[in-house]
N, C-alpha and C positions, 0 to 999 in steps of 0.2 A: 684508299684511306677514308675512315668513316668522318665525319663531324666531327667528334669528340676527342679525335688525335691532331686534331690540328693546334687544342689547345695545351698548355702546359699541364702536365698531371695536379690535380688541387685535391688528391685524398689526403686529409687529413689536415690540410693547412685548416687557421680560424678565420674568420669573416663574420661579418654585419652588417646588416641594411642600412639603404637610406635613399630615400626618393624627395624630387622636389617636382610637385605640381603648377599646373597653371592658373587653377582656380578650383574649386567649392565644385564637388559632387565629380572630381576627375581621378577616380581610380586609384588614389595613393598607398590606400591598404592594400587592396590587392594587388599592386604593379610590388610593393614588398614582399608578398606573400610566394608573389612569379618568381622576382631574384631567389629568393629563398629556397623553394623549389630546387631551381638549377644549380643553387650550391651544393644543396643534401644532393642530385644524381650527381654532383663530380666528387661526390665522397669529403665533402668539407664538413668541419664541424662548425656548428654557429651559436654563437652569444646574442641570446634571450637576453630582455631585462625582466626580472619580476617584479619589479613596484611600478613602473611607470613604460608606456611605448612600445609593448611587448615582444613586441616582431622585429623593430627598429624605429625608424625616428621618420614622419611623411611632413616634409611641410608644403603650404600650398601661398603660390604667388612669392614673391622675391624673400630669399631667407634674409630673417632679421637678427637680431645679435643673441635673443632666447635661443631663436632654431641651433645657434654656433656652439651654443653650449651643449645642446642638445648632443647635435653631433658630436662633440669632444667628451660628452659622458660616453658615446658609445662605444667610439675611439679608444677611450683609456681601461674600458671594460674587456676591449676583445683584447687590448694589449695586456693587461694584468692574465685574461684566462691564458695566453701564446708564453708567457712567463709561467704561468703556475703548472702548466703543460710542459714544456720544458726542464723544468723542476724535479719531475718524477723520473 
């Protein structure tokens, strides 16, 4: 059995990033950028934001009540596109 069957199939399901760091200058884009990666090889589809965090959402040092928003815009974005997907 390869890697990749070990996991449950995710073609097609939606997802969205989101990292929390430890400090200033520790990888947050790119460690999204890796998630993101390994979503598009399992065949997921993923919610972009265009105006703001484009990848997803990095915060660095303990999340504070902005970052919860953050994360709950990204939240209600991949939940609206798994609706609008659904829809068709």
């Amino acid at each position: 059995m390869t890697n990749s069957r070990k996991f449950k199939d995710l073609t097609g399901k939606v997802g969205g990033a989101l990292t929390s760091s430890g400090g200033t200058a520790s990888n947050g884009e790119t460690t999204l950028l890796s998630i993101l990666q390994a979503m598009l090889i399992h065949g997921m589809i993923i919610q972009g934001r265009a105006d703001d965090k484009h990848c997803g959402v990095t915060v660095t040092g303990a999340p504070k009540k902005k970052d919860f928003e953050e994360y709950a815009k990204l939240g209600k974005s991949v939940a609206l596109l798994v609706l609008k997907l659904n829809s068709v």
